[in-house]
C-alpha positions in Angstrom: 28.6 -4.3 7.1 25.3 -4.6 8.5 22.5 -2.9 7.0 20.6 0.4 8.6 18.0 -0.1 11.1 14.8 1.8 10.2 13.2 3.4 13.4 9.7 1.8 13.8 6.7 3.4 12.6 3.9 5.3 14.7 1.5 2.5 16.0 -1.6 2.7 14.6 -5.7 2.4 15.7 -7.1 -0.9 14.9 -9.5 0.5 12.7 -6.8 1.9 10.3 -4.6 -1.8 10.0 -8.5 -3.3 8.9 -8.9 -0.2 6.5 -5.4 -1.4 5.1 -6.0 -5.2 5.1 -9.5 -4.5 3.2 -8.0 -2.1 1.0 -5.4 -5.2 -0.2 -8.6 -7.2 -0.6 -9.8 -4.7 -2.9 -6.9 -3.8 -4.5 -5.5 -7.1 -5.5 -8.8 -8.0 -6.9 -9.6 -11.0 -3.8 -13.1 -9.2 -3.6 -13.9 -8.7 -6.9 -15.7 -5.4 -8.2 -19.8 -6.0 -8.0 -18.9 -8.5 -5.3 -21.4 -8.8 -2.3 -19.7 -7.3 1.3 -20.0 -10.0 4.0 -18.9 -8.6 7.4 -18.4 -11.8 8.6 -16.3 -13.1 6.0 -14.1 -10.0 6.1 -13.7 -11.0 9.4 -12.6 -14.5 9.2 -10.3 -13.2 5.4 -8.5 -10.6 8.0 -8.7 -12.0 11.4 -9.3 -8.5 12.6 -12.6 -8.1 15.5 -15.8 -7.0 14.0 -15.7 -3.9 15.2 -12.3 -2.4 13.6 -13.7 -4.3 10.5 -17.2 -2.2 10.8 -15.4 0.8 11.3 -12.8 0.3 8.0 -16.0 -0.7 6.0 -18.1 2.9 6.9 -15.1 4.3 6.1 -15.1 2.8 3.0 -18.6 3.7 2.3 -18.0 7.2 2.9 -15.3 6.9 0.0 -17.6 5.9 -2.5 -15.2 2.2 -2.6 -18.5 0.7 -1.6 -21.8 1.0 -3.1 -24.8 -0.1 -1.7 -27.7 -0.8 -4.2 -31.4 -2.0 -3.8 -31.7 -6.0 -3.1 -28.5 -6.2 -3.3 -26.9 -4.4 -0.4 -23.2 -3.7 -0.3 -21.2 -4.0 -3.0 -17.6 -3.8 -4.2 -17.5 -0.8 -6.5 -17.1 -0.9 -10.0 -14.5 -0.3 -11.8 -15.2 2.2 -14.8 -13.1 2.4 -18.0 -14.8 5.6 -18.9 -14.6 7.0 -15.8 -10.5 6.2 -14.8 -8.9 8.9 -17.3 -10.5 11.1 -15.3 -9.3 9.7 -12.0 -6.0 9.4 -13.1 -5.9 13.7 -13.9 -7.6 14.3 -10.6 -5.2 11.8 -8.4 -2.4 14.0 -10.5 -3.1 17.4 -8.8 -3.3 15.7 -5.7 -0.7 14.1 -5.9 2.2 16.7 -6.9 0.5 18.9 -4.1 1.2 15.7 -1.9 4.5 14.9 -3.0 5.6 18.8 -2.2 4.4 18.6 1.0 6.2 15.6 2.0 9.4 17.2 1.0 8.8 20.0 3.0 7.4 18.2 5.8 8.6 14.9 6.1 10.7 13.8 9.4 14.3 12.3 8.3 12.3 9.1 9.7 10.0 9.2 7.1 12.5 10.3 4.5 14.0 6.7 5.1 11.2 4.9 5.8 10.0 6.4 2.1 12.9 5.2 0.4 13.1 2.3 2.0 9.6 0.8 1.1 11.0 2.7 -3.2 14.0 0.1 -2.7 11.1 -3.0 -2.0 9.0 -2.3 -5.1 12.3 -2.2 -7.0 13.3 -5.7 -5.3 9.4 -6.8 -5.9 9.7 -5.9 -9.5 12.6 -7.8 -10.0 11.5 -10.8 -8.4 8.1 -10.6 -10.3 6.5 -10.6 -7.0 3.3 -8.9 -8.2 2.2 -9.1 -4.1 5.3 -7.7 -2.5 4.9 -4.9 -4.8 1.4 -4.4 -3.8 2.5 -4.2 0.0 5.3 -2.0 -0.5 3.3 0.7 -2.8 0.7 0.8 -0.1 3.5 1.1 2.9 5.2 3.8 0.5 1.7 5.6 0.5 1.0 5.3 4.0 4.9 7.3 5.1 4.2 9.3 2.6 0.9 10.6 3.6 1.6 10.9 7.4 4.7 12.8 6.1 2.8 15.7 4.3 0.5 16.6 7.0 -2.6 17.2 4.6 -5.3 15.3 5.5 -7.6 17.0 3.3 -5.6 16.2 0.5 -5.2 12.2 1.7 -8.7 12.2 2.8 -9.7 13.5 -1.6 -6.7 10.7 -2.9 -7.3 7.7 -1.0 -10.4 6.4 -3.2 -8.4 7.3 -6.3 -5.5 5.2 -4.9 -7.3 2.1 -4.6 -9.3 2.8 -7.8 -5.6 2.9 -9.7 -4.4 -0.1 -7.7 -7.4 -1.8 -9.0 -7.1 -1.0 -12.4 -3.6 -1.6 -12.6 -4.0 -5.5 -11.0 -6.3 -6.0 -13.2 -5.0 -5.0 -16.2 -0.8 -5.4 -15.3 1.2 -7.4 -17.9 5.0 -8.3 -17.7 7.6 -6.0 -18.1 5.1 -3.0 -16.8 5.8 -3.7 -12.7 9.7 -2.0 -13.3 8.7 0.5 -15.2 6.2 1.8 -12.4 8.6 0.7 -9.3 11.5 3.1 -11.6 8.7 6.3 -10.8 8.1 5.4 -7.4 11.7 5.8 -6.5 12.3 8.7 -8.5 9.1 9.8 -6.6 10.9 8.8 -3.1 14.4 10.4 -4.0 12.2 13.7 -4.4 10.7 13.7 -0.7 13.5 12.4 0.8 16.4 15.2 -1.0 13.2 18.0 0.6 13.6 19.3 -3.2 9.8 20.3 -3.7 10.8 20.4 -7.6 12.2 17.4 -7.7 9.4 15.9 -5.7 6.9 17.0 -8.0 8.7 16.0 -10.8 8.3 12.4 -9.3 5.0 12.3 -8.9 4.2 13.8 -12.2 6.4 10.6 -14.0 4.2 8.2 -11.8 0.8 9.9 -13.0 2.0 9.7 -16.7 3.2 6.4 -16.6 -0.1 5.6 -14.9 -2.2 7.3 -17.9 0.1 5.7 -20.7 -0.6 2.3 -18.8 -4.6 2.9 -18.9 -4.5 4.6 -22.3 -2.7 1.6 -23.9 -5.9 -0.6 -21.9 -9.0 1.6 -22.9 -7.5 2.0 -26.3 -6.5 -1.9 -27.5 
């Protein structure tokens, strides 16, 4: 029997692929935290124009994921150990609010499109495929932020998202990479049933298996 046909997603400004392309850059640790920000080497990593690319990297800026310091220019931004518990509980208000939302609001579209990229990281994690799981968490992220209709609350969560990526990348081991693609499905059952409860109840598993994950890094 041949498998479902997703309906294609809403096409997208320039500006925002770059912003994703960059992010992956950052989040998969090929620009390093502290590393310098060459425009024209973002250009040629990406194959984007230089003006989507300029665009994505203000953005960025305005984040806080770039840092620009005296004699040095732009920079990667850090990433803090001190500092990430304290992401981690912000990201986790934001994110049940999110995840409630999305069940609300989400199209049946998005419903499947959010499962969908839930069944990849499960495949990804299987497969050890540390990159496929990458890509699919950010697709997940990007249905299921369209979905909820907030863009106050995506606007606040996006830095945090790419500081968890980070962290995670950096610090992932074996054996972790199913545990966290187990949350995001239960995350994506929850939007796509439109059970706010269960939804939350999704997202609050991904935020604690997040904080066990740092906790067990801070503490060693």
């Amino acid at each position: 029997m041949a498998s479902k046909k997703l309906p294609a997603a809403p096409k997208r400004r320039a500006a925002e692929h770059a912003y994703d392309a960059i992010e992956r850059l950052f989040s998969t640790l090929v620009l390093e935290p502290g590393s310098p920000i060459v425009e024209a080497d973002i250009v040629e990593r990406t194959g984007l124009g230089r003006t989507p690319v300029r665009e994505a990297l203000l953005r960025m800026a305005s984040l806080g994921l770039i840092v620009q310091q005296p004699r040095r220019g732009l920079l990667v931004s850090a990433i803090d150990l001190a500092d990430h518990l304290d992401v981690i509980a912000t990201r986790r208000v934001l994110e049940n609010l999110i995840a409630s939302m999305a069940a609300r609001r989400a199209t049946r579209q998005q419903r499947d499109q959010i499962v969908h990229h839930a069944q990849q990281m499960i495949a990804a994690a299987d497969a050890h495929d540390l990159d496929a799981y990458m890509l699919a968490d950010h697709q997940l992220d990007l249905v299921t932020h369209l979905a909820c209709g907030n863009d106050s609350a995506v606007k606040c969560v996006l830095p945090l998202v790419v500081q968890c990526r980070r962290f995670w990348y950096s610090y992932q081991h074996e054996g972790e990479i199913k545990e966290g693609a187990a949350a995001h499905m239960e995350l994506a059952k929850g939007i796509a049933s439109g059970d706010e409860s269960a939804a939350v109840a999704g997202a609050t598993r991904l935020m604690d298996y997040l904080e066990k994950f740092a906790r067990r890094v801070i503490d060693r």
